[in-house]
N, C-alpha and C positions, 0 to 999 in steps of 0.2 A: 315520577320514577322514584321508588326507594333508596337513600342511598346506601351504598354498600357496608359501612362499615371499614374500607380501607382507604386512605389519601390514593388522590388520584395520580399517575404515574407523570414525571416530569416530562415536557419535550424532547425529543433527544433530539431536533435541531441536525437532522442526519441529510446529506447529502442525496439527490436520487440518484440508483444505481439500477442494471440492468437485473441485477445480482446481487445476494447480501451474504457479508462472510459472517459466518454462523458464530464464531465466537465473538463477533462484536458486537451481532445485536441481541446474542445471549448473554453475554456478561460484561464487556468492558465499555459498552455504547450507553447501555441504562446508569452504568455507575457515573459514569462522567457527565451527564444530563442533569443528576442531580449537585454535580458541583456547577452547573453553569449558573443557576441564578445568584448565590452568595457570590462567587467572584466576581460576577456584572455587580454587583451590587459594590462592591468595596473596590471597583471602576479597575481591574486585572486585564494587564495591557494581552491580548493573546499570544502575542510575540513573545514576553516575557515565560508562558508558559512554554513555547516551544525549546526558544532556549534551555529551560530548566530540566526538559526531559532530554535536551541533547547533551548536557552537561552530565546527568545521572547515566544515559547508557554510556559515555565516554567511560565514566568511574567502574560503572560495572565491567567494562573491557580489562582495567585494571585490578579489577580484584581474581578475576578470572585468570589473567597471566601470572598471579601470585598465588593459585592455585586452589583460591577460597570457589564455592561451588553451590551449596545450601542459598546465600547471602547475595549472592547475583541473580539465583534464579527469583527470587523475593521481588528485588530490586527491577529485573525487566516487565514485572506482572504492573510494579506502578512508572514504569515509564512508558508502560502501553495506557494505560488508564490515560494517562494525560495526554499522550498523544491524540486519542481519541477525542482529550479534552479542548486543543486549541480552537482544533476546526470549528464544535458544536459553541462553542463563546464566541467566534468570533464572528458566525454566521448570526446567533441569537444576538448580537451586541451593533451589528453591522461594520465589522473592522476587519470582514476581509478585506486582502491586498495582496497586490502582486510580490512584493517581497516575504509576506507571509506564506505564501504557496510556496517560493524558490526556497526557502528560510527552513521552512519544514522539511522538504524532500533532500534537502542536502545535511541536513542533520540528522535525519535516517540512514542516510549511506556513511553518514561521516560514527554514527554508532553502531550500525553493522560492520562496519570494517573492524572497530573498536573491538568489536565483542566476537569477530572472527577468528583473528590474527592472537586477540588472549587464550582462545580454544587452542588453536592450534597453529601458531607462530606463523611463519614467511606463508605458508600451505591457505592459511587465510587470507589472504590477499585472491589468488583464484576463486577462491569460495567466495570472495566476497562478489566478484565480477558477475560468477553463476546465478546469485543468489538474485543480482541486481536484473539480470537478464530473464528471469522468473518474474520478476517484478513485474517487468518492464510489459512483458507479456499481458500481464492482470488490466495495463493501461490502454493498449494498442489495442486488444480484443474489446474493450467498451468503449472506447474509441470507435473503432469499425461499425462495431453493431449500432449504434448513436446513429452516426454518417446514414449507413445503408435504412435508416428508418426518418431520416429527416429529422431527429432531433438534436436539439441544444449540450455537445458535449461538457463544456463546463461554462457556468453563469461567468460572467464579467463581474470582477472584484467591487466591494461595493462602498470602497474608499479607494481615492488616489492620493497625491501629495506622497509619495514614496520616495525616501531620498537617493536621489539621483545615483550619486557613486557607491552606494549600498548595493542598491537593484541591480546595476552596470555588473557590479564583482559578483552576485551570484548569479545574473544571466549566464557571463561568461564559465563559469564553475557546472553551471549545468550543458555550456557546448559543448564543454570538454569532453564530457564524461556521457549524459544520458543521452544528447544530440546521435552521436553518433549509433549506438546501441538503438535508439530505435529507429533511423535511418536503415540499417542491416535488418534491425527484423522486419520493418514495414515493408520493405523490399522485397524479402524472403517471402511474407506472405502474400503480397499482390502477387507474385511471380507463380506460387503453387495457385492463387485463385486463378490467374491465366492459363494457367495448365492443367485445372482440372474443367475452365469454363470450352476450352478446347478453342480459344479465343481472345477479343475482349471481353470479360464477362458485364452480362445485364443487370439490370435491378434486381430480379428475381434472384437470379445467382448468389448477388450480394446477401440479400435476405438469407438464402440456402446456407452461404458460408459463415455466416453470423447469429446462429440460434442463441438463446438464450443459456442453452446449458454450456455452453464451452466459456461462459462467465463465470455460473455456477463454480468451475471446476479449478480456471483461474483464481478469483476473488477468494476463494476457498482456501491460497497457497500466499494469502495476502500478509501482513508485516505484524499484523495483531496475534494471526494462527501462529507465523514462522516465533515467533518468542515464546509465548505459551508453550509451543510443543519444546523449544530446547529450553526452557524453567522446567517442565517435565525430566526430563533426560538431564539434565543438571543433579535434580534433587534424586534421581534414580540412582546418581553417578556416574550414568550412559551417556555424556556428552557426543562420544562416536556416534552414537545411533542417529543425532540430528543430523552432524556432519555428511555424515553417508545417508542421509534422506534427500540431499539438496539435487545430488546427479538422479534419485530415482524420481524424483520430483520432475525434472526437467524430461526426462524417458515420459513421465505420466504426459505433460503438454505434448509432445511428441506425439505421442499416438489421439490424442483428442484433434491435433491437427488434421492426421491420416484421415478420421473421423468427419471433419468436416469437410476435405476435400472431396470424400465418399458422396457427401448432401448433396455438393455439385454436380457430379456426375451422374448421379441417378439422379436427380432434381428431387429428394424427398421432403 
């Protein structure tokens, strides 16, 4: 074989999904792939990079309630980069771990709320709930679709030695908060599949209620999109426009719901 003429494209050390949100494996997935082998190389703990993006959107929440706009929206575009960056290190490096999962996800909620509440004071604190409840959604639906097909929803960490009272404090911080949030929607939605299965529902059902597209649609509304789109609206200086996209957002799952309820019913 000839070779091209171009270096060959880095790992991206990407997680399997049922579904891929479009802006990460168009732009913030390949960038980050290519920092993963220098920071393996100069031995960058990946923990240390999570914190370092939950420290910068923290700041960016703060520039944002001081009413800078340009400067933030910058500043979220590179703390999607890294965030994108701990996972693909620390899967390429093999130091995932259970506090590295809790570690991550509660430092996105803890710079969502940050970079909510700077938009738009007390009013983001709901926005942040909604915003989390969208989320939560993107998890539960490949979640489901996983189950209903037999497969492995997420690998077992592939380091333990976790210090004890670290894991303890962010177990409990995720009871609080995302335990019960998807307790309610998981509920919600066994309960619409039982009533559109006109039953208990089957295997088949399950399959029916869990197509691939309603991942698409989800994954699509994922944490790498939601910043990109308000860095857009930032530098527009339409910050409103993201904020009022969160409720139409949530209307959009809504009716993809409706939609697969539909699958059920007809068995399509």
């Amino acid at each position: 074989m000839e070779p091209s003429g171009h270096p060959p494209s880095p790992p991206t050390h990407a997680k399997a999904r049922p579904a891929r949100e479009w802006v990460c494996e168009g732009v913030f997935r390949p960038l980050a792939a290519r920092l993963v082998s220098p920071l393996a190389q100069r031995g960058i703990n990946p923990l240390h990079v999570v914190l370092a993006h939950t420290a910068l959107g923290v700041g960016v929440g703060v520039l944002l309630r001081r009413g800078h706009r340009v400067t933030p929206a910058v500043l979220l575009q590179v703390k999607t980069l890294l965030d994108n960056l701990d996972g693909q290190l620390a899967r390429a490096t093999g130091q995932t771990t259970e506090t590295g999962r809790y570690l991550d996800t509660e430092g996105d909620l803890l710079v969502n709320a940050a970079v909510l509440v700077g938009l738009a004071g007390w009013w983001g604190v709901p926005l942040t709930v909604l915003q989390s409840l969208i989320l939560s959604v993107d998890y539960l639906w490949e979640r489901d679709h996983r189950e209903a097909r037999g497969e492995v929803f997420r690998d077992p960490p592939a380091q333990a030695g976790d210090d004890p009272r670290v894991l303890a404090a962010l177990k409990r911080g995720y009871a609080l908060y995302f335990t019960p949030q998807e307790r309610v929607l998981g509920a919600l939605f066994e309960g619409r599949l039982r009533a559109a299965a006109g039953g208990p529902p089957t295997p088949d059902d399950r399959l029916a209620y869990t197509p691939r597209e309603i991942n698409v649609v989800a994954v699509n509304l994922g944490l790498s999109t939601q910043l990109l789109a308000l860095g857009l609206c930032l530098t527009a200086r339409r910050p409103g426009v993201y904020l009022w996209s969160l409720p139409a957002q949530a209307l959009l799952l809504a009716g993809v719901q409706g939609w697969r309820e539909g699958r059920v019913r007809g068995k399509w």
